[in-house]
Each structure stands twice: as C-alpha cells, then as structure tokens.
C-alpha positions, -999 to +999 in steps of 0.1 A: -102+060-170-081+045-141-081+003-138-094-004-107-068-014-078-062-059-074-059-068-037-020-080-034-029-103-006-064-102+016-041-091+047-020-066+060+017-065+055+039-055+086+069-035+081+098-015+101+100+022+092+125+045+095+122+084+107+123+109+081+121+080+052+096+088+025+080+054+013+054+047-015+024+025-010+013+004-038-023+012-047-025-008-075-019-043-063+003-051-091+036-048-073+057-078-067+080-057-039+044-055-018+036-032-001+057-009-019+058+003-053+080-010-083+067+005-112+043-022-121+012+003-124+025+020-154-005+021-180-032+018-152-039+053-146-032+043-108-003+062-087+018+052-054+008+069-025+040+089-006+041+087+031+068+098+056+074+083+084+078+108+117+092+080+138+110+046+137+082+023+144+062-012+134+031-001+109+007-025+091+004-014+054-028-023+035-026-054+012-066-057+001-059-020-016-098-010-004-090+008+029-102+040+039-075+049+054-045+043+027-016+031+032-028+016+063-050-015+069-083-008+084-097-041+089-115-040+053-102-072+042-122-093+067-152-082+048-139-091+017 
C-alpha cells in the first residue's frame, strides 16, 4: 500500500518552463528540490508525475500535493 502524499509547503511554487522540456512533479512531498522530484519517494509506493511543457511560459506547480488537477495548484491549499 502507497504512503499517503505530505504537503511540501501549503502554497504553490512558481517556476519558468522551457518548450519541449519534460519535468517531474513531486507527488510525494518528500523532495527537498520542490516542486520537482529527487528521489526521495523511494519506498513510498508514490511516483513523480511527467509533464512536458508545449511552450516557454510562467506555471504554478502544486505544493499542498491534494489538487485535482496535478502538477498544477488549484486553489486546494486555502482549504487546508
């Protein structure tokens, strides 16, 4: 059975991305390179999501981990 996902911070994290670059979002929470992965949810039975980017652009990663809409914030840290 999967741990279940810590919140990394109870806000979003801005960050520039590139066309064409393939980045993975920490679901876990356990990262300390937030909001990306690093490895750190070996053992948890948790996995990085993958997301390309299509164009350069400013996004707002989740950093609560609950959102509906993974890898991006959808407010659901307010309510936390």
């Amino acid at each position: 059975m999967a741990e279940q996902s810590i919140p990394a911070q109870k806000a979003p994290y801005k960050a520039k991305v590139k066309a064409g670059r393939t980045y993975y979002w920490c679901a876990c929470g356990r990262s300390a390179n937030q909001p990306f992965c690093d490895g750190a949810h070996e053992g948890t039975g948790l996995e990085p999501l993958a997301w390309t980017c299509e164009a350069e652009d400013e996004v707002w990663f989740c950093g609560c981990k609950q959102t509906a809409e993974p890898p991006f914030c959808d407010g659901t840290h307010a309510k936390l």
